[in-house]
Steps between C-alpha positions, in 0.01 A plus 500: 500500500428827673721795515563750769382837491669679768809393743387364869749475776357104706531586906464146544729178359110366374512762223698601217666799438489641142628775245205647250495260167615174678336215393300236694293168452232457688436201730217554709210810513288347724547783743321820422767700568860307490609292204742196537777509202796473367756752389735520202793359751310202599414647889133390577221747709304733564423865314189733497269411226478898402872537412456251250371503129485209265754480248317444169854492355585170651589140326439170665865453472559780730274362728657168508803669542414671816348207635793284469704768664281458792494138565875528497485745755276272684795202485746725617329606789404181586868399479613766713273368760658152523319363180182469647201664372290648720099543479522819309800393255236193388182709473695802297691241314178304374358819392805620296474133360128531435520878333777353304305210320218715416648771336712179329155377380371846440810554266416174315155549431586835334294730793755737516286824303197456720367821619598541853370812743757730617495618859454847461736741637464661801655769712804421783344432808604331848449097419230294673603240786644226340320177523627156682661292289257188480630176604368167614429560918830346661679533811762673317259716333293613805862583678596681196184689488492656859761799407240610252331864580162605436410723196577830510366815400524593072673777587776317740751297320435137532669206620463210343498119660889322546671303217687228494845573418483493095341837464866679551788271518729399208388784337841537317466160392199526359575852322803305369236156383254805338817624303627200334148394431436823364822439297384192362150645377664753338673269228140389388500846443711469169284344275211822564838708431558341208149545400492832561810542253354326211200679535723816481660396215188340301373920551810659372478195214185718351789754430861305436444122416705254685775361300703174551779703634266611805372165558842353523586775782192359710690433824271197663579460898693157562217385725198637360412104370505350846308840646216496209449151634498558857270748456259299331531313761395728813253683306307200390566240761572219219822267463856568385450275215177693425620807593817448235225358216287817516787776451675280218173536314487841581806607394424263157186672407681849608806401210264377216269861560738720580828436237693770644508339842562155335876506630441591847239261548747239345734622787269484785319135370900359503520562844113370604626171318851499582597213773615802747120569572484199720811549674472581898666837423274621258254429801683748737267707695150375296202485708509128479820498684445794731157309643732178514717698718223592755281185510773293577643695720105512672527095535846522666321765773199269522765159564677707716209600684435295831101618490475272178491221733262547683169281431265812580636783265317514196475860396807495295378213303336706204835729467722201488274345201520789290861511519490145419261552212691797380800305483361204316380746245832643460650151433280432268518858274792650561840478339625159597880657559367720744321269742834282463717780613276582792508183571884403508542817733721343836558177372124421400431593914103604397453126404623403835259783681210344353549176539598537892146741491306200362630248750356753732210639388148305546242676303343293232455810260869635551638129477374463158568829384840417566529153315372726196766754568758199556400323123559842348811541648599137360480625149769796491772255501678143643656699783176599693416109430849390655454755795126365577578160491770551739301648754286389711182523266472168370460332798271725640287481186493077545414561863233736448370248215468200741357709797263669326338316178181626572597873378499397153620807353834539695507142440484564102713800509750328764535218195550709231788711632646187646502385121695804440753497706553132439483555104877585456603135649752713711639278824312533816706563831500203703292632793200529260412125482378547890204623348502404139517119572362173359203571719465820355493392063246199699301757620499671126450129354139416742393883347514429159304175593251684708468878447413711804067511477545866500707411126167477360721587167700298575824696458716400786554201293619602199702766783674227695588282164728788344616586852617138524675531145658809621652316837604218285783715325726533787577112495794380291490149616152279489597302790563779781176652319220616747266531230541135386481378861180684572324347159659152551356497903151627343255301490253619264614754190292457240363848466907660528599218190152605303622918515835382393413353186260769455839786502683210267267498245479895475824522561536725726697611817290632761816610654660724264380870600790717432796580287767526737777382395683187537206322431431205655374154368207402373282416864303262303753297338716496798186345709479249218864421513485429886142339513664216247824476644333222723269196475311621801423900413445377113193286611343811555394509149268288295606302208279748253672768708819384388389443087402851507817590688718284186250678226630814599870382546474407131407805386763696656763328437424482123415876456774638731816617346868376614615660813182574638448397866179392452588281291748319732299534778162325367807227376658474811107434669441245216776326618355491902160402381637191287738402834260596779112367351346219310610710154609138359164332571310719270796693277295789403659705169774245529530579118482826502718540784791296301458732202520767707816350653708392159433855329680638837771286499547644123512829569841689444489791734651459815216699689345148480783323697336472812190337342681231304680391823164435670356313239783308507457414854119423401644232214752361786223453776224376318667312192136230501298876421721659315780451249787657338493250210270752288781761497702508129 
């Protein structure tokens, strides 16, 4: 940052006007004469190089500060021209961006104390003709440009090229934005306050010991748990979780070295571990949420913006991505409470901006930065699954996956966050079997036969087989099943049976990827129940298919407890398989399986109710397998 050492009065809307000691960051210095910043109120221009000095006194966090004050100044201009950016909003706005991540990385690889040369100061003199501001050659530009005069004489006061309009307006606004930011970094200020007292005190200890009396009046802030944390967290760039790890041990190794600070690091480590750290309040005006605030409110401009749709415009692309990859890294590090209440804003409306933006928007990089943005989203809660799958997404995603198979990976990330929003076995709306049809879970079917030969992996496979789980959980009845229709019309689906046995034997379920609650079935055992629910979709499977399939049914039905569902599912599929498939040619672990059943049938808790009543429907359908007679 760079610091001003006299005040200059700007005769043109191109520079700035500034008081002596205002700070700046700088932008641009490719000019000999006029640099291109920013000022502590977010405005962006031109000043003199010789009224400035650096700042040696500066932190990176200042830095970023100032930088995020201009980009918002950038939005609101741009909004106060109709929402659209012009030329120079983009060009200024992707060098804010740019300055911004390198002093970010700067920060986290600990380059802050390099030795940087100070301008030196100079004496107040008339300031050099300001350079033109340097945009790509446009029609708009070359009108814009034609106002500008030639340079004048040192000793003539300059005027520098035009603006757009963000140099000036919403000034107020901005001053007010600077304030409550300023506001905000001043609470981080507490814990070097609090510092600075106990180093106090440890001084005057040489004199008058502390005594449990004094260490019981320690006042401790109410918030200082969640602000330790957060600051962790800006200064070092790592997660919340992280973030809340590193100042618990801190504040541990503080209380077992320092005994007369054991009970207020007690105090501070409740509240790091208490359950109101990971409440959205205790998230109130963080970084995290702040940054929430303006990207989203960036990808509402860009949907909004009727240039976005044009084929030709490409120069925002690299702004838009690093919003996009911002917010994906915010997802995944920051306070989960946060990025739901950001969220949730306006009835969840930022899900619906995206969305209606992807539908739009072409570019292959974008497109999949946004499928990654949309799979982070699905984890903060059920809600932002029910509002996706409710939208128009879906579909798009199993139109875009027919159209275009030979972009494998928006194929593979289009299957994957289908499988998530499918994975709660919440109901589709009608209108979304137009495009998720019989012909679509066929189309899914003839991949995991044949992968893409781009799938030299082979991963579209295993892909399609767990999306195919994950479709199968919206069907209560087998017959009106789409999934069961598709693999009964199939002709050949040997490899799809083969990676089904393989997930039975691990037992696992592919589908299960979060922890939102209610919890829906078991995909895998709910595909079994259908698939066997009928002669035809139970020929899929191979007599040593269906002996491993009974092997495992033993075993869980003789380890599991009373009242588990497990239990009475794996039952319940016995009792398809013996109906539905040649079980009574062969009898596989007939024993075993009776055993199994008369131990049951003595069991005296009544969590096992529901499993004696299917075995008895077992011993009433197949009397010539097995029998009753055994039971004392």
């Amino acid at each position: 940052m760079y610091r001003a050492l006299y005040d200059f009065k700007a005769g043109d809307a191109s520079a700035l006007s500034f008081r002596v000691g205002q700070t700046f960051t700088l932008l641009n210095r490719s000019d000999a004469h006029w640099w291109e910043v920013t000022d502590d109120t977010g405005r962006v221009g031109y000043v003199p190089y010789n009224y400035m000095e650096k700042d040696e006194s500066a932190e990176c966090g200042d830095i970023i500060l100032s930088i995020d004050r201009g980009i918002e100044q950038v939005h609101m201009a741009a909004m106060n021209n109709g929402g659209t950016y012009t030329a120079q909003h983009r060009e200024v706005l992707q060098k804010l961006i740019a300055h911004r991540k390198a002093t970010v990385d700067k920060q986290s690889q600990d380059y802050l104390h390099q030795p940087s040369v100070g301008i030196p100061s100079q004496p107040a003199r008339p300031a050099p003709q300001a350079p033109v501001s340097r945009v790509p050659d446009s029609p708009t530009r070359r009108r814009s440009t034609k106002s500008h005069r030639a340079p004048q004489a040192p000793n003539q006061v300059p005027a520098p090229p035009q603006r757009s309009a963000f140099s000036e307006p919403c000034m107020q606004a901005s001053d007010t934005s600077g304030i409550e930011r300023m506001a905000h970094m001043q609470k981080f200020e507490i814990y070097q306050d609090t510092s600075a007292k106990v180093a106090t005190t440890d001084s005057s200890s040489q004199t008058e010991p502390l005594n449990d009396k004094r260490s019981e009046e320690t006042h401790i802030p109410e918030n200082i748990g969640s602000e330790l944390v957060e600051l962790v967290r800006v200064k070092t760039d790592v997660s919340f979780h992280k973030s809340r790890i590193a100042v618990s041990s801190i504040l541990n190794h503080i209380k077992d070295k320092v005994p007369d600070l054991e009970r207020a690091m007690e105090d501070i480590l409740r509240q790091v571990n208490s359950s109101k750290l990971h409440t959205a309040k205790s998230g109130d005006g963080t970084q995290d949420s702040e940054r929430l605030e303006v990207i989203f409110s960036e990808m509402s401009s860009v949907k909004d913006d009727s240039q976005q749709r044009s084929w030709h415009l490409y120069e925002d692309q690299s702004i838009i991505l690093e919003y996009l990859e911002e917010l994906m890294s915010i997802l995944e590090n920051a306070m989960p409470a946060v990025c739901r209440k950001a969220v949730q804003q306006d009835n969840y409306e930022v899900l619906h901006h995206m969305v209606q933006y992807y539908q739009m928007e072409h570019r292959l990089p974008i497109r999949l930065a946004l499928l990654q943005v949309f799979a982070g989203l699905c984890g903060l809660e059920r809600e932002v699954i029910s509002s996706l799958v409710c939208s128009i997404l879906p579909m798009e995603l199993a139109r875009d996956m027919q159209d275009s198979v030979e972009a494998l990976q928006k194929l593979q990330y289009s299957a994957l966050l289908l499988t998530m929003l499918f994975s709660t076995g919440e109901a589709l709306p009608v209108h979304h079997y137009e495009h998720l049809s019989e012909e679509f879970l066929s189309f899914l079917l003839s991949h995991v036969e044949e992968p893409p030969e781009e799938d030299v992996h082979e991963q579209v496979p295993d892909l399609f087989l767990n999306l195919i789980l994950a479709f199968n959980l919206h069907f209560s009845d087998p017959k009106d099943n789409l999934v069961m229709k598709a693999i009964a019309s199939s002709s050949n689906v040997r490899a799809f049976s083969e990676k089904i046995m393989l997930l039975v034997n691990r037992g696992d379920d592919p589908v299960h990827m979060f922890d939102h609650e209610p919890r829906p079935p078991n995909s895998l055992l709910k595909f079994l129940a259908d698939v066997f629910s009928s002669e035809v979709t139970s020929g899929i499977f191979y007599t040593n298919d269906m002996m491993v399939l009974i092997d495992i049914i033993v075993r869980q039905v003789s380890d599991l407890p009373p009242g588990d569902e497990i239990r009475t599912e794996h039952l319940s599929l016995f009792h398809s398989i013996v109906k539905n498939t040649s079980y009574r040619d062969h009898r596989h672990r007939r024993g075993d399986l009776q055993q199994c059943f008369l131990a049951i049938q003595r069991e005296e808790e009544k969590e096992g109710e529901a499993d004696k009543f299917i075995i008895s429907q077992i011993w009433a359908d197949f009397p010539d397998v097995f029998s009753r007679s055994d039971l004392v």
